[in-house]
VOTI-438155 format. One record per residue (C-alpha): residue number from 1; residue in one letter; x negated, y, z. Coordinates in nm, 3 decimals. Example, Ala and Ser with C-alpha at 12.3 -4.5 7.8 and 13.67 -1.06 7.14 Angstrom:
2
SITE resi resn      px      py      pz
SITE    1    A  -1.230  -0.450   0.780
SITE    2    S  -1.367  -0.106   0.714
***
This chain:
320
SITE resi resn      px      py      pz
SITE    1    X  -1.671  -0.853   4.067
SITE    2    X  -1.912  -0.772   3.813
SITE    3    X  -2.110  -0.474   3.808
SITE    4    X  -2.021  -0.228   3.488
SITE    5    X  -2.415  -0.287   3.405
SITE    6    X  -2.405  -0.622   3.387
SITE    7    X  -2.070  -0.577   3.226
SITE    8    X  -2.172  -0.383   2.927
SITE    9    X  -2.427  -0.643   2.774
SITE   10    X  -2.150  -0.937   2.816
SITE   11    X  -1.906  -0.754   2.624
SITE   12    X  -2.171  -0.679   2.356
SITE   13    X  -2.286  -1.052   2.341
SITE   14    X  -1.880  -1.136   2.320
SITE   15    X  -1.785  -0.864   2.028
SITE   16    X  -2.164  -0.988   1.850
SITE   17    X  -2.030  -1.392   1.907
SITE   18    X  -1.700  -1.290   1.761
SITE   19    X  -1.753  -1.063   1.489
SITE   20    X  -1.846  -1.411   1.235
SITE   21    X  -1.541  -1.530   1.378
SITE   22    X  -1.293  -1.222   1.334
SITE   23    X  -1.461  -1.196   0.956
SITE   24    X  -1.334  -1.567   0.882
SITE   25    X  -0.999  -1.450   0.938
SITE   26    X  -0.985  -1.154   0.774
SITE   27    X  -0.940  -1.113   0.368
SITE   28    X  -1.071  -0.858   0.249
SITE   29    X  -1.102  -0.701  -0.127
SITE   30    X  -1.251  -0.381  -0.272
SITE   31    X  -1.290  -0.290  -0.662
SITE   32    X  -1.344   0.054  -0.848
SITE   33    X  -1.033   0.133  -0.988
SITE   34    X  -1.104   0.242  -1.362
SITE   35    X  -1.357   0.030  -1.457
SITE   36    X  -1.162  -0.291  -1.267
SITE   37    X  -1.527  -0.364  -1.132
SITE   38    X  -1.502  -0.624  -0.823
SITE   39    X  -1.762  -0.478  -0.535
SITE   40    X  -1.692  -0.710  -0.212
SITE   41    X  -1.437  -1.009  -0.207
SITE   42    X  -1.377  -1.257   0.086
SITE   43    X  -1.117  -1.474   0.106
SITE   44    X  -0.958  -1.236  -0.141
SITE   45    X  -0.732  -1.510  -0.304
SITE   46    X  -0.620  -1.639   0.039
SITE   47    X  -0.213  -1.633   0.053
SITE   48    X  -0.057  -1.501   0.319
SITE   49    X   0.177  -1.187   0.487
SITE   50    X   0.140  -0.838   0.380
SITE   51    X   0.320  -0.693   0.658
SITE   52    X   0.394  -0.304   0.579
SITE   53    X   0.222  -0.297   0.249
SITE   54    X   0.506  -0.474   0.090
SITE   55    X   0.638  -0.054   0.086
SITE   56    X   0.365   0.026  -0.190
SITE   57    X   0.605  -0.170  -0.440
SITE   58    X   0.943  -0.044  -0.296
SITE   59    X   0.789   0.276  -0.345
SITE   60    X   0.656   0.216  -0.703
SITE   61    X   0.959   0.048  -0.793
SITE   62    X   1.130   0.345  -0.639
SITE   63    X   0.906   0.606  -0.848
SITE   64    X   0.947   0.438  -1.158
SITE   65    X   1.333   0.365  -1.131
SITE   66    X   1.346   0.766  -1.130
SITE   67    X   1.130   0.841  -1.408
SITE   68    X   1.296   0.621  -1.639
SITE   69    X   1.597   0.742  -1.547
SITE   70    X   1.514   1.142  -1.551
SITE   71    X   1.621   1.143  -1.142
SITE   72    X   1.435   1.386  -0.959
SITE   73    X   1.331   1.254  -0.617
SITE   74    X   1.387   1.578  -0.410
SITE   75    X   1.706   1.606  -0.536
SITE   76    X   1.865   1.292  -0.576
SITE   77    X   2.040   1.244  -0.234
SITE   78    X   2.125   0.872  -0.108
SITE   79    X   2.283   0.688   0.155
SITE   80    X   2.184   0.473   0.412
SITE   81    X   2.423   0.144   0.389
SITE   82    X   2.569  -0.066   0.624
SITE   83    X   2.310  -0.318   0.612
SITE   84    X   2.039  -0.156   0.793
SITE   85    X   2.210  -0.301   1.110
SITE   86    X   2.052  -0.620   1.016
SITE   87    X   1.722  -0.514   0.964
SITE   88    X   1.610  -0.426   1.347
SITE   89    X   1.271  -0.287   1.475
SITE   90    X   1.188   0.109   1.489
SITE   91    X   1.434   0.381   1.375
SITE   92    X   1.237   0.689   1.397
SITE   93    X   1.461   0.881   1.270
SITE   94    X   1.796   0.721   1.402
SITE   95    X   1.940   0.639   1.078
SITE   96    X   2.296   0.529   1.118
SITE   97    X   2.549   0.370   0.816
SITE   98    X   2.680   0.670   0.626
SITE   99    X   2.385   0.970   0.692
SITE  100    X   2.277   1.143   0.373
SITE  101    X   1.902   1.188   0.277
SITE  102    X   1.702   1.258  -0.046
SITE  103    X   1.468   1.021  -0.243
SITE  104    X   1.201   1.181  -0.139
SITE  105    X   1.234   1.222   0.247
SITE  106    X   1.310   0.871   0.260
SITE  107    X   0.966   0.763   0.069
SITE  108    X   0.767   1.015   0.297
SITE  109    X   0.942   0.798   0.584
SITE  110    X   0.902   0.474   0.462
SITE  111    X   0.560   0.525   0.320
SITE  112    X   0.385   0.746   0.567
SITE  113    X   0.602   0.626   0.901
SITE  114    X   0.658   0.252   0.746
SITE  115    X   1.019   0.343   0.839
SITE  116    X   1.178  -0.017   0.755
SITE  117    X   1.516   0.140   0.715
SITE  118    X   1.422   0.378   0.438
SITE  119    X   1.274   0.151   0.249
SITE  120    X   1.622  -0.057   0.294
SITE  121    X   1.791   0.233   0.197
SITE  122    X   1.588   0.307  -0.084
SITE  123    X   1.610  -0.057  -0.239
SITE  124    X   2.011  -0.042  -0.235
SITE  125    X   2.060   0.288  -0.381
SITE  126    X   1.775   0.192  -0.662
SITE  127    X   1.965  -0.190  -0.676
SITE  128    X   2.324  -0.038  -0.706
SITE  129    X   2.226   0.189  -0.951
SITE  130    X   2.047  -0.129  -1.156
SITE  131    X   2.327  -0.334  -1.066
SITE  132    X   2.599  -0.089  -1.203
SITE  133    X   2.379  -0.055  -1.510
SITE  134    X   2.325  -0.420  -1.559
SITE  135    X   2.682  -0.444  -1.535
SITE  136    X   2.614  -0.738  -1.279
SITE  137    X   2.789  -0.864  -0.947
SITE  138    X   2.461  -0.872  -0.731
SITE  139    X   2.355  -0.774  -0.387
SITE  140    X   2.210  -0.463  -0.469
SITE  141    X   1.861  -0.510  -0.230
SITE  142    X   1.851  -0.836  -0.385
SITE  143    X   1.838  -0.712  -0.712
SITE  144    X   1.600  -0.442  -0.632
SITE  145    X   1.345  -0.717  -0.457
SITE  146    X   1.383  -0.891  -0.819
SITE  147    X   1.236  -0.559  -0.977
SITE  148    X   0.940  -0.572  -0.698
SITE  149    X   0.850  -0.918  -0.816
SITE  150    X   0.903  -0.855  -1.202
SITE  151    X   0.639  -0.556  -1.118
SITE  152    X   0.388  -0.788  -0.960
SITE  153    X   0.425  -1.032  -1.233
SITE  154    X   0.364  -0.777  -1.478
SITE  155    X   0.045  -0.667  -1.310
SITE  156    X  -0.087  -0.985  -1.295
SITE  157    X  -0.022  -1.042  -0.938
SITE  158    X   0.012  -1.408  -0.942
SITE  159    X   0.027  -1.504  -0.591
SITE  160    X   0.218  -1.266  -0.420
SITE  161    X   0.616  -1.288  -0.327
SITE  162    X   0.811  -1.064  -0.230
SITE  163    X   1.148  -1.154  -0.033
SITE  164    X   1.283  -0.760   0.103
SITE  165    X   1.126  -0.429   0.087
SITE  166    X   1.021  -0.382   0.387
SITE  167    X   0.795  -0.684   0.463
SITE  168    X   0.897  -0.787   0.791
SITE  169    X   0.899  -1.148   0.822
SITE  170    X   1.231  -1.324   0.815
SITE  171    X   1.378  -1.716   0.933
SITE  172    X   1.421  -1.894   0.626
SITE  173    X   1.211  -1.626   0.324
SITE  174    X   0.907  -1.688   0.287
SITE  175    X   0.672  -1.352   0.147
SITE  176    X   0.328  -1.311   0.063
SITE  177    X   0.032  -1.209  -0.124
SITE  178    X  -0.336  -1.209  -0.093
SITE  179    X  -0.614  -0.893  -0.088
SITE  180    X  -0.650  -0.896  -0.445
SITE  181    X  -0.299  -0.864  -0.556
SITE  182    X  -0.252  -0.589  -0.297
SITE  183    X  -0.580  -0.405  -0.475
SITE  184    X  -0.397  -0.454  -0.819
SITE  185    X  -0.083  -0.318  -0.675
SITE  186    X  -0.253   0.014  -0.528
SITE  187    X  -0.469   0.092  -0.830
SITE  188    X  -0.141   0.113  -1.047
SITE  189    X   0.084   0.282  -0.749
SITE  190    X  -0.190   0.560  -0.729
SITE  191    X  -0.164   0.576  -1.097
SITE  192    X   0.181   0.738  -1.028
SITE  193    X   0.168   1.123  -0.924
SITE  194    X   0.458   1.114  -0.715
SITE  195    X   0.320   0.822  -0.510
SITE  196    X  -0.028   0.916  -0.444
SITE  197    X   0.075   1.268  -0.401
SITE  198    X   0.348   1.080  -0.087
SITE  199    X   0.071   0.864   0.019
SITE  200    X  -0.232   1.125   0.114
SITE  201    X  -0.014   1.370   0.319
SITE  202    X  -0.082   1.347   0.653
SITE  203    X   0.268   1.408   0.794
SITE  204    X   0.563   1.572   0.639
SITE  205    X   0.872   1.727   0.772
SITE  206    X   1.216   1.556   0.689
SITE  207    X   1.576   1.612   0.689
SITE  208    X   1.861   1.398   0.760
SITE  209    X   2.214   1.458   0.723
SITE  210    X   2.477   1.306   0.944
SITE  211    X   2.843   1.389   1.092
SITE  212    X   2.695   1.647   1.318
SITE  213    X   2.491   1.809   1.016
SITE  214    X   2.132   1.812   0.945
SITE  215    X   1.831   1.692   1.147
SITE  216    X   1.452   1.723   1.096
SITE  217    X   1.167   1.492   1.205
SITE  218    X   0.813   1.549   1.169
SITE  219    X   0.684   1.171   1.004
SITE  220    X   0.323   1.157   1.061
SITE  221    X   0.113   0.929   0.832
SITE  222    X   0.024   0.610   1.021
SITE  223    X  -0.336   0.582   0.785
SITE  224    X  -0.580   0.734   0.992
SITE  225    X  -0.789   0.755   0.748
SITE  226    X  -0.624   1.029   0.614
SITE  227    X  -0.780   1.357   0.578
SITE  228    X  -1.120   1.229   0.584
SITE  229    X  -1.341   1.349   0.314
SITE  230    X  -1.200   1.145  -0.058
SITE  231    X  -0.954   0.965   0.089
SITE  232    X  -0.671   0.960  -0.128
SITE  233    X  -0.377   0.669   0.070
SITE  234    X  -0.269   0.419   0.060
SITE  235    X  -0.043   0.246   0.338
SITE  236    X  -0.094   0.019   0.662
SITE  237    X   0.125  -0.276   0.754
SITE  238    X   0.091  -0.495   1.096
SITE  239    X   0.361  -0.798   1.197
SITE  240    X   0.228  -1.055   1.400
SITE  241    X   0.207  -1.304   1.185
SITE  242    X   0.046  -1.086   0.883
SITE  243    X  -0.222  -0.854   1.197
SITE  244    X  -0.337  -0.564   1.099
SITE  245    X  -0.340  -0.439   0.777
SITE  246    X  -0.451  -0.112   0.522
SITE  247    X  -0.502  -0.047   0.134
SITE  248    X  -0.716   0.250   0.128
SITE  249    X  -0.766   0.444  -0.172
SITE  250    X  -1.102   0.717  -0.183
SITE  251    X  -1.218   0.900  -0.460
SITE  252    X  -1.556   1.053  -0.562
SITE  253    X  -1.618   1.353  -0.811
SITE  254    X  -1.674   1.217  -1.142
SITE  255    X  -2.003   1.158  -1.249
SITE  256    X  -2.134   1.365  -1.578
SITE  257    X  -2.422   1.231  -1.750
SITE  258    X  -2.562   1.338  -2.058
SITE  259    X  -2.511   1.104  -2.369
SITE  260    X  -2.784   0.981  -2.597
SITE  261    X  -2.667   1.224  -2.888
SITE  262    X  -2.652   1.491  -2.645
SITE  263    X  -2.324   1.515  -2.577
SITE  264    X  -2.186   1.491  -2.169
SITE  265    X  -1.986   1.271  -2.048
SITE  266    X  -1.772   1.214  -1.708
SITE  267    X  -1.726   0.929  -1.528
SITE  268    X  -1.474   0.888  -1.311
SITE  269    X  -1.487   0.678  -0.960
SITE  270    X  -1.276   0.568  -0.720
SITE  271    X  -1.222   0.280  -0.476
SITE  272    X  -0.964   0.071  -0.383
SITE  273    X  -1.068  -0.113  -0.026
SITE  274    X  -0.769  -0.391   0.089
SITE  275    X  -0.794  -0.522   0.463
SITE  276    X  -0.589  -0.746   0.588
SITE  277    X  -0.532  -0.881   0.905
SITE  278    X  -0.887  -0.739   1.129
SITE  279    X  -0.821  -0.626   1.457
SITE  280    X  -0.993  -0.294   1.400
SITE  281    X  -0.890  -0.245   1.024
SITE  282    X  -0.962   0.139   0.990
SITE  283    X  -1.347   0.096   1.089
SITE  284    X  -1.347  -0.229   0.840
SITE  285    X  -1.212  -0.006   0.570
SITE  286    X  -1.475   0.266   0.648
SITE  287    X  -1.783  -0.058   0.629
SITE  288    X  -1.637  -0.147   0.322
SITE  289    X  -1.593   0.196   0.147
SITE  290    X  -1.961   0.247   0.218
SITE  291    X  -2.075  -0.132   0.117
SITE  292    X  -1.852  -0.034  -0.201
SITE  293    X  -2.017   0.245  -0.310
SITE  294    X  -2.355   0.062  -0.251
SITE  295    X  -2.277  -0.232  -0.507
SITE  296    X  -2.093  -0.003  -0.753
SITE  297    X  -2.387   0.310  -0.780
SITE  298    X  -2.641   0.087  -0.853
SITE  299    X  -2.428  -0.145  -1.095
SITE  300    X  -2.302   0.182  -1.288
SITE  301    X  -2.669   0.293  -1.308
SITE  302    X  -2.798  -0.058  -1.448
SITE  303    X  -2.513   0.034  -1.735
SITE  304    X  -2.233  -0.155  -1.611
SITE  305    X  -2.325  -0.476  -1.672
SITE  306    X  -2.143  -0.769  -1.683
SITE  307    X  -2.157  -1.147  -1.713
SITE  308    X  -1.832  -1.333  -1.629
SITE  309    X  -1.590  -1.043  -1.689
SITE  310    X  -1.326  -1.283  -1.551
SITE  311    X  -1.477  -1.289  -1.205
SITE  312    X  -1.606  -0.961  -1.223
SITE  313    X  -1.326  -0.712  -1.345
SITE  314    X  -0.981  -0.691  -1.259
SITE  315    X  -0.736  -0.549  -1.547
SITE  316    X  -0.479  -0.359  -1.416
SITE  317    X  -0.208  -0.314  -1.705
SITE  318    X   0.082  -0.031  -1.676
SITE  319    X   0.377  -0.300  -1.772
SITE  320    X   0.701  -0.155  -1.906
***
């Protein structure tokens, strides 16, 4: 056996060896959300699965279905269908066909616990309530995965798919999207108060009511990032196929200069960081929020400048 002194230097020669290795794998993108400024890009373009953070759009599609439709998401109760039998994995909360729960319990669920069967039970209430509307003959999570792609379309996110709302992988659909995309997606989720004010609680109490009458879990956010000084969301994912994966949102205080005619004037800042698939994504996010803030302090102080606004600023529009 190996003495634990000549242990420690091997497995610091092995993580050193690996690290160019790990960083290959990984994509990775991280921007400044108002001014669309690009700070750190690898492999940011690269298809491939999303894992969990296919729930930011369920839940933007989710927020947005409500305010267009003057719902209010802690009152609006809905019902878990039938179909979550086929879903499989976790059930946290031991959902079963026919229990009642409101809007808004299920989107603390699905998007601080990554409960896959709220965010099934979310896209059928939002697709029957399209589907009755539309006056259509769909399958109502179908129809609600159609409103998840029409919103990353509309945001320009041109290489992402999804095919269900919860992201796990599935025989015979094929999802995915790349670091960038997911960046454009969280910028205009955490646009939306009732997401980002879901997305930076740390855990939240639930209720769910069955046949034998209410229940409550305590859903604790799976970001552990959360709580940590700025940090505002957004969500982690991991399959097996997809690794580990967070979209991290931090903010700074705005920055108030004074104008050449005298006047002041505030800035705001904040970073988006996307990781996806590194085997120790919350430290990544962390190295990146910090190499972010490097690149973007300077840049801002030079007076934003900028060359090849095509490769250097992402637009994020707010599409109807």
């Amino acid at each position: 056996m190996i003495p634990l002194s000549h242990r420690l230097p091997l497995v610091a020669f092995l993580l050193a060896f690996l690290a160019p290795l790990i960083r290959a794998q990984e994509s990775v993108m991280v921007m400044e959300a108002f001014s669309g400024k690009v700070l750190v890009a690898s492999n940011a373009s690269e298809k491939r699965p999303v894992a969990s953070l296919t729930k930011i759009a369920t839940g933007v599609v989710a927020v947005d279905w409500a305010t267009a439709t003057g719902n209010d998401i802690a009152q609006l109760q809905i019902t878990v269908p039938q179909t979550i039998t086929l879903v499989g994995g976790p059930n946290p909360m031991n959902l079963q066909p026919g229990d009642r729960i409101s809007m808004r319990d299920a989107l603390y669920s699905a998007l601080l616990g990554s409960d896959n069967l709220a965010a099934l039970t979310i896209a059928d209430h939002v697709g029957r309530e399209l589907v009755t509307r539309r006056g259509k003959n769909a399958d109502p999570v179908a129809e609600f995965v159609g409103e998840m792609n029409r919103l990353a379309k509309g945001l320009g996110m041109s290489r992402t798919r999804f095919a269900n709302p919860h992201g796990l992988e599935r025989p015979g659909t094929k999802a995915f999207s790349t670091a960038a995309d997911v960046a454009r997606l969280s910028v205009y989720a955490m646009r939306r108060n009732a997401f980002s004010f879901i997305v930076r609680q740390p855990q939240r109490q639930i209720t769910v009511s069955g046949p034998a009458g209410s229940r409550s879990y305590n859903i604790r956010n799976t970001n552990e990032l959360i709580g940590e000084p700025g940090i505002l969301g957004v969500k982690t994912g991991t399959t097996t196929a997809a690794g580990p994966c967070v979209s991290v949102c931090m903010e700074r205080q705005p920055l108030v200069r004074t104008k050449p005619d005298g006047t002041k004037g505030a800035t705001p800042r904040r970073l988006v960081v996307v990781v996806l698939n590194h085997p120790d994504r919350f430290n990544r996010a962390r190295q990146l929020i910090q190499q972010g803030w490097s690149i973007y302090d300077p840049w801002l102080d030079a007076g934003a400048p900028v060359q090849n606004k095509e490769r250097e600023i992402i637009t994020v529009p707010n599409p109807s």
